[in-house]
GURO-42578 format. One record per residue: residue number from 1; x negated, y, z of N, C-alpha, C in turn. Coordinates in nm, 3 decimals. Last residue first. Layout:
REC    n     n_xx     n_yy     n_zz    ca_xx    ca_yy    ca_zz     c_xx     c_yy     c_zz
REC  NUM        X        Y        Z        X        Y        Z        X        Y        Z
...
# end
This chain:
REC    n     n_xx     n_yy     n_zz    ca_xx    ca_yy    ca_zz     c_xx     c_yy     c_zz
REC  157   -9.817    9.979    6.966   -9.790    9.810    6.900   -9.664    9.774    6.859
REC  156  -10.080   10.166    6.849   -9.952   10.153    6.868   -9.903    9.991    6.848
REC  155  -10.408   10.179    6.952  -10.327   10.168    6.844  -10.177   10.106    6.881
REC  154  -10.510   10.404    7.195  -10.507   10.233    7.129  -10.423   10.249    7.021
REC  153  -10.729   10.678    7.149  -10.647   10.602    7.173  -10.622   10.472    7.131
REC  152  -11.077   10.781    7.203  -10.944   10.728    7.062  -10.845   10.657    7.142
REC  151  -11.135   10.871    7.413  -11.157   10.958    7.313  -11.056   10.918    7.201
REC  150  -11.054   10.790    7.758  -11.173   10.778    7.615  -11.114   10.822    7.565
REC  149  -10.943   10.837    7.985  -11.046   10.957    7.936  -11.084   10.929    7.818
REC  148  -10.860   10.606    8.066  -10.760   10.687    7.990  -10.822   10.831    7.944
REC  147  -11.061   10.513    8.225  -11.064   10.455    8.110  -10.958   10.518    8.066
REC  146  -11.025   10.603    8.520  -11.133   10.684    8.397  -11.103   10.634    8.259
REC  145  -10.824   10.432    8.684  -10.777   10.574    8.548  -10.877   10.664    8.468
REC  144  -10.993   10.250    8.726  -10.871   10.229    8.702  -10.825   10.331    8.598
REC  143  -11.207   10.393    8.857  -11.210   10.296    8.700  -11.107   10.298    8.650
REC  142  -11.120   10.390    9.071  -11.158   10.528    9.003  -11.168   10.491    8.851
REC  141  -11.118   10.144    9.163  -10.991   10.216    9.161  -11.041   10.324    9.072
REC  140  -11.347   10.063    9.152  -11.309   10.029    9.114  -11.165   10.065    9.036
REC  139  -11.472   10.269    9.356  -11.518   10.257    9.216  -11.425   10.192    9.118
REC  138  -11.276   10.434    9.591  -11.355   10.346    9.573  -11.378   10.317    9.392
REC  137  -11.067   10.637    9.636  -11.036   10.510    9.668  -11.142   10.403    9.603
REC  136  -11.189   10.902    9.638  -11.181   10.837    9.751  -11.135   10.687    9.795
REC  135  -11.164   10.901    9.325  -11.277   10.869    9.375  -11.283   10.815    9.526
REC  134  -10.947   11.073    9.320  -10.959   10.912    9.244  -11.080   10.830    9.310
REC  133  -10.792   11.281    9.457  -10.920   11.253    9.446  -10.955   11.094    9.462
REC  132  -10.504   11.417    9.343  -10.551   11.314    9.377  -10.676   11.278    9.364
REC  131  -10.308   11.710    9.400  -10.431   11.658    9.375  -10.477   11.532    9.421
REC  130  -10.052   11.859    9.364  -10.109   11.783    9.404  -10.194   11.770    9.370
REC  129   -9.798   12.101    9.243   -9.957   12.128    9.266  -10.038   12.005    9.349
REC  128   -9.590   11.978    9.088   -9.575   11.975    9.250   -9.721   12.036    9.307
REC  127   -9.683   12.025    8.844   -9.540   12.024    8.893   -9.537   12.022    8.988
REC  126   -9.997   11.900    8.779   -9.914   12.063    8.739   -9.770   12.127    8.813
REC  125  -10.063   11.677    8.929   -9.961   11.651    8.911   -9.964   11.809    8.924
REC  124  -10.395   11.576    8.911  -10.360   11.661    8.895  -10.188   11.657    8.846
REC  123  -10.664   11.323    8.987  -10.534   11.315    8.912  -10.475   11.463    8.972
REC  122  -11.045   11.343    8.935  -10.896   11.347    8.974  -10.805   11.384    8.903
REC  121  -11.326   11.258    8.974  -11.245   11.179    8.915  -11.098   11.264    8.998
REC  120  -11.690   11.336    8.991  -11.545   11.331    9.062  -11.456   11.314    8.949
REC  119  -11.913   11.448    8.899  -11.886   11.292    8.889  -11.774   11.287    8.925
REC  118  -11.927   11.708    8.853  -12.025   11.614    8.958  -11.969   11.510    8.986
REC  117  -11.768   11.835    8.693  -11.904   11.833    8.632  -11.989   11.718    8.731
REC  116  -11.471   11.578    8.665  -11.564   11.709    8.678  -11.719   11.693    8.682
REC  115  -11.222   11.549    8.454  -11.329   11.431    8.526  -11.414   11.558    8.552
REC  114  -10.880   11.501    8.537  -10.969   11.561    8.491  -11.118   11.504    8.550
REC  113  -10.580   11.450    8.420  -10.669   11.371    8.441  -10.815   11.452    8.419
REC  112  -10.238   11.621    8.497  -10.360   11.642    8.379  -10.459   11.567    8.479
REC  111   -9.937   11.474    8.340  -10.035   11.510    8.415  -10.178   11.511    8.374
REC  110   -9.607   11.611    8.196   -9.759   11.561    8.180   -9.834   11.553    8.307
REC  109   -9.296   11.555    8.260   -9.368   11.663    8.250   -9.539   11.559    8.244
REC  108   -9.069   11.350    8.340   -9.154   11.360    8.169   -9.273   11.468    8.177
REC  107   -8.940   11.463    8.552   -9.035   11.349    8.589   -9.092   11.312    8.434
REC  106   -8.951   11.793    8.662   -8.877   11.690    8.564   -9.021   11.603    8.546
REC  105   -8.836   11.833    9.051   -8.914   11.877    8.890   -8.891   11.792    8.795
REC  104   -8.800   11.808    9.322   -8.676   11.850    9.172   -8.752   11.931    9.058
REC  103   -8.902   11.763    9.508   -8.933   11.897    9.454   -8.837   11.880    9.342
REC  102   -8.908   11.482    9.564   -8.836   11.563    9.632   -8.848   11.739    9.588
REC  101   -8.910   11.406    9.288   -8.807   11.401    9.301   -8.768   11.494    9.407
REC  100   -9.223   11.464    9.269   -9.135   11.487    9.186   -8.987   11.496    9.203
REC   99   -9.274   11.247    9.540   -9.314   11.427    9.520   -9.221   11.490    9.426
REC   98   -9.238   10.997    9.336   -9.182   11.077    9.472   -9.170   11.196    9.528
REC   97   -9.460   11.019    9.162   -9.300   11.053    9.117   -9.210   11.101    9.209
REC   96   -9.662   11.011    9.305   -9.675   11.114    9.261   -9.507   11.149    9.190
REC   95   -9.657   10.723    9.408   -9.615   10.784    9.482   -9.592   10.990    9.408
REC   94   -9.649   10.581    9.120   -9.500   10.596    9.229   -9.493   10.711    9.287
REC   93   -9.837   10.635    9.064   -9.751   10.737    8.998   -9.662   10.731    9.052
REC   92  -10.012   10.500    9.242  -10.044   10.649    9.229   -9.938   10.696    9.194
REC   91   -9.913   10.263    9.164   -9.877   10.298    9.347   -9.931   10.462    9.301
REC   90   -9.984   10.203    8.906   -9.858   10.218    8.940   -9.830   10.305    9.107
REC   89  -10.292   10.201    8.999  -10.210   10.292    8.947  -10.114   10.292    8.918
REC   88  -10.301    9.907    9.124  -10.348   10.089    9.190  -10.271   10.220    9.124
REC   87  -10.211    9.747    8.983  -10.111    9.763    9.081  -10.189    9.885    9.133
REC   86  -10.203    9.629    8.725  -10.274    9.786    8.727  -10.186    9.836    8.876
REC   85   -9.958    9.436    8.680  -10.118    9.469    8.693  -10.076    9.588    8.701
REC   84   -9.663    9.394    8.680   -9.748    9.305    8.766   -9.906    9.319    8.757
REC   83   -9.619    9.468    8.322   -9.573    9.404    8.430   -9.652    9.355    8.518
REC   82   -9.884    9.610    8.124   -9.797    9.528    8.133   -9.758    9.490    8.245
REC   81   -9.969    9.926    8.026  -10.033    9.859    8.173   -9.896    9.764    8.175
REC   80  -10.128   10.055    7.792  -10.010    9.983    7.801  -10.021    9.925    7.932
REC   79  -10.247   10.368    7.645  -10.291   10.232    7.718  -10.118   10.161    7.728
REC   78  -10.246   10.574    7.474  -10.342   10.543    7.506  -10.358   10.447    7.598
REC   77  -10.062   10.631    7.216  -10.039   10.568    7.332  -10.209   10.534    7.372
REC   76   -9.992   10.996    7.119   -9.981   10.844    7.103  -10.010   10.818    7.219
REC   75   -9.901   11.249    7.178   -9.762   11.157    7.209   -9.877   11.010    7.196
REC   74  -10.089   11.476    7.170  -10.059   11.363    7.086   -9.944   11.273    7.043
REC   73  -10.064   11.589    7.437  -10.093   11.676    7.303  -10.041   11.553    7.188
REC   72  -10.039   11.349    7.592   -9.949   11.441    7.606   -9.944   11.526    7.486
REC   71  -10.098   10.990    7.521  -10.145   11.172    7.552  -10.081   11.285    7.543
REC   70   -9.936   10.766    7.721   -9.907   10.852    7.628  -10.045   10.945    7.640
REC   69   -9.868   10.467    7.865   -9.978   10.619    7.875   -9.979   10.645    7.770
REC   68   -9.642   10.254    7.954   -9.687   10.327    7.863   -9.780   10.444    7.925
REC   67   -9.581   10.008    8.213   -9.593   10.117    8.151   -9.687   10.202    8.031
REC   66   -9.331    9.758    8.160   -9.496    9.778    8.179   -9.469    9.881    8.195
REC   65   -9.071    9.590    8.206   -9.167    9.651    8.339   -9.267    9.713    8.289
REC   64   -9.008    9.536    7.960   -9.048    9.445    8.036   -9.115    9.493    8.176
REC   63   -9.116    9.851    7.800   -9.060    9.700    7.803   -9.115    9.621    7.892
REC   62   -9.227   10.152    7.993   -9.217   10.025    7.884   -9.093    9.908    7.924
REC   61   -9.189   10.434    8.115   -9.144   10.308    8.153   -9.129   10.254    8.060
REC   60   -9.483   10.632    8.108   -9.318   10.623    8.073   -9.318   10.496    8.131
REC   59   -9.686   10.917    8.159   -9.671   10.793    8.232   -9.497   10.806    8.223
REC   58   -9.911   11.163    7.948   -9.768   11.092    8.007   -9.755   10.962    8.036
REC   57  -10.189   11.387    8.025  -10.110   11.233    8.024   -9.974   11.232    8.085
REC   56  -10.442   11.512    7.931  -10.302   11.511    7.999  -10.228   11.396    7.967
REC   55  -10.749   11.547    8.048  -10.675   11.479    7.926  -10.532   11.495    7.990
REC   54  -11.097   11.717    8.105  -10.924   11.677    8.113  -10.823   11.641    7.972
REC   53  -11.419   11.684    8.173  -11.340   11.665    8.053  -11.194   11.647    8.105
REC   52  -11.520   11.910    8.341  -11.597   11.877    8.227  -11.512   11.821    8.122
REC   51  -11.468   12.165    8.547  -11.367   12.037    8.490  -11.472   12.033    8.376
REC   50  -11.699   12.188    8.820  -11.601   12.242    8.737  -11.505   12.119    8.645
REC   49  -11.772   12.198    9.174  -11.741   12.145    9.046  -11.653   12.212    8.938
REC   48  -11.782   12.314    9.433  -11.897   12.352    9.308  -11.876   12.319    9.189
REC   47  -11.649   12.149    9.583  -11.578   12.303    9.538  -11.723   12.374    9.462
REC   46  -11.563   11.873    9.647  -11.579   11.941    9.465  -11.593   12.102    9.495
REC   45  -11.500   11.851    9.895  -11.575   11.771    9.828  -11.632   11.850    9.706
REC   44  -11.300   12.105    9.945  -11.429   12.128   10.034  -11.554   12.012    9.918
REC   43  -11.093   11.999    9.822  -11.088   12.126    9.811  -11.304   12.134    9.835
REC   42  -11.058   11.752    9.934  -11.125   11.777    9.821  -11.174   11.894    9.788
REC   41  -11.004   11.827   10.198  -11.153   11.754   10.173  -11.130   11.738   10.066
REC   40  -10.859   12.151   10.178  -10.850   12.005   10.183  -10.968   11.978   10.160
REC   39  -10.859   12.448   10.469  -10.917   12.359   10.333  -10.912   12.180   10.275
REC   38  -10.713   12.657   10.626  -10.675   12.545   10.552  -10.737   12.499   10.418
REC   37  -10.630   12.879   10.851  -10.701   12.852   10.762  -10.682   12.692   10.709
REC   36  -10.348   12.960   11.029  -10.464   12.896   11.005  -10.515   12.903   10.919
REC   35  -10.076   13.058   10.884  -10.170   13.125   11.006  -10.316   13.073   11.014
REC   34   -9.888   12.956   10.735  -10.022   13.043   10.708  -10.127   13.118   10.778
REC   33   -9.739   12.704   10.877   -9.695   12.850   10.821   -9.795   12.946   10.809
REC   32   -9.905   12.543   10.842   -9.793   12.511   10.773   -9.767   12.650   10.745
REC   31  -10.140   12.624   11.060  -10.152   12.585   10.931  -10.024   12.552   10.815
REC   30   -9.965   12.625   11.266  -10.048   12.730   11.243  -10.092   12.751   11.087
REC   29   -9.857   12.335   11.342   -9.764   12.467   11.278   -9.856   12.634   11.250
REC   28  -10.089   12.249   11.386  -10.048   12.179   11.270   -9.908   12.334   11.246
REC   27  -10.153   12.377   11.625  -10.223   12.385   11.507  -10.149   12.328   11.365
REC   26   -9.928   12.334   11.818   -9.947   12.448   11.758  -10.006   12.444   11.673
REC   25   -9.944   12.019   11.814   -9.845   12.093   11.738   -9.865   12.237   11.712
REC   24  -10.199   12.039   11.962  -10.195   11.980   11.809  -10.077   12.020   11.700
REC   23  -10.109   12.193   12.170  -10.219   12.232   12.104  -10.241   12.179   11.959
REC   22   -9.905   11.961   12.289   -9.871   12.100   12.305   -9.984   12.145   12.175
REC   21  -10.101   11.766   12.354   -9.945   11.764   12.222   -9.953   11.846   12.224
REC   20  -10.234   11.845   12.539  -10.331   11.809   12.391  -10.236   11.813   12.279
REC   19  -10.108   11.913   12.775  -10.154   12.017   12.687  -10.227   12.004   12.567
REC   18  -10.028   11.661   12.820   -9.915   11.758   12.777   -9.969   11.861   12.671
REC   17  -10.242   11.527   12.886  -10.148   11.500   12.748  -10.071   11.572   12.738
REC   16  -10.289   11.693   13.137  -10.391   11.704   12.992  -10.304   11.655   12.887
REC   15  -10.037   11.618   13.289  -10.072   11.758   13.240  -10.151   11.772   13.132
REC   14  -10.122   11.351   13.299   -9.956   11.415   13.256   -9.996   11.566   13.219
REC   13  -10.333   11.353   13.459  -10.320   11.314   13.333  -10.210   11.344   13.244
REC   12  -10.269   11.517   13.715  -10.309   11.568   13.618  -10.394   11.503   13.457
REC   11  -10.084   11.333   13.810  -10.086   11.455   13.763  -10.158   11.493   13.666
REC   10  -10.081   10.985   13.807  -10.180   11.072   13.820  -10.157   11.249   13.767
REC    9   -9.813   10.823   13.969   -9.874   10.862   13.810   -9.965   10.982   13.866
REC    8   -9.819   10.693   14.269   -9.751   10.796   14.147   -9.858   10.817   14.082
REC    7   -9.791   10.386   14.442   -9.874   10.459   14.367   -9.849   10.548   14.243
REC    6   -9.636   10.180   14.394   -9.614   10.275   14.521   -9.741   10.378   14.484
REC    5   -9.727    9.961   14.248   -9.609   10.031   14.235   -9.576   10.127   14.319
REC    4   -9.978    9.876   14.378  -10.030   10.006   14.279   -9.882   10.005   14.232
REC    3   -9.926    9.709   14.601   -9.978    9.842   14.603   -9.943    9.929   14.493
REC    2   -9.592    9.551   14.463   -9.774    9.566   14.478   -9.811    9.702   14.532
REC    1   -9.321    9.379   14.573   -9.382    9.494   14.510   -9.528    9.503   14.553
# end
């Protein structure tokens, strides 16, 4: 055996990590149950912005794996994302379907795509009140679902 096995744990490091868990759980339960204050960084990013253009959108399950984008007012189809692409936005609706299920809402309901007055890009799930700020995942990704903003839909196939 070495010196430093005969050597007890430092007190009062045991004590500061005690009291930093201790303090993080109070805050995080401060804020769950309404005690805290509570702004999201989108909330805080956009909070000058208004909605310049929203489109609602339905996300179905096509042939062959793809998926369909519907406009919700419309029914037509405003995109087709075939099997094995558009892997950003499949992972959005996954995860936004998930929410759906654990809230027991109905997974046909629309979502609304809104582009705001200061460039921001977000996805809006009405059913579970979420917000996805499109933009935090970089240009490319934000691309991903601006192009369901245009104006004419695709033509049915």
């Amino acid at each position: 055996m070495s010196a430093i096995d005969d050597r007890p744990f430092p007190r009062g490091a045991l004590i500061a990590a005690g009291v930093m868990i201790a303090a993080s759980l109070a805050m995080v339960a401060g804020v769950r149950l309404g005690v805290l204050p509570y702004q999201d960084t989108f909330a805080r990013a956009h909070a000058e912005a208004a909605v310049a253009v929203e489109r609602d959108l339905i996300f179905e399950d096509g042939a062959a794996g793809a998926i369909v984008v519907r406009d919700a007012a419309t029914r037509a189809v405003v995109a087709t994302l075939p099997a094995g692409e558009d892997g950003f936005v499949r992972g959005v609706m996954r995860g936004l379907a998930y929410h759906r299920t654990l809230n027991a809402t109905p997974h046909d309901a629309p979502f609304a795509l809104r582009r705001l007055t200061d460039g921001g890009l977000v996805l809006v799930d009405p059913q579970t009140e979420r917000h996805i700020d499109l933009g935090a995942f970089g240009v490319t990704n934000k691309a991903a679902f601006a192009r369901f903003l245009a104006k004419e839909p695709v033509a049915r196939s």
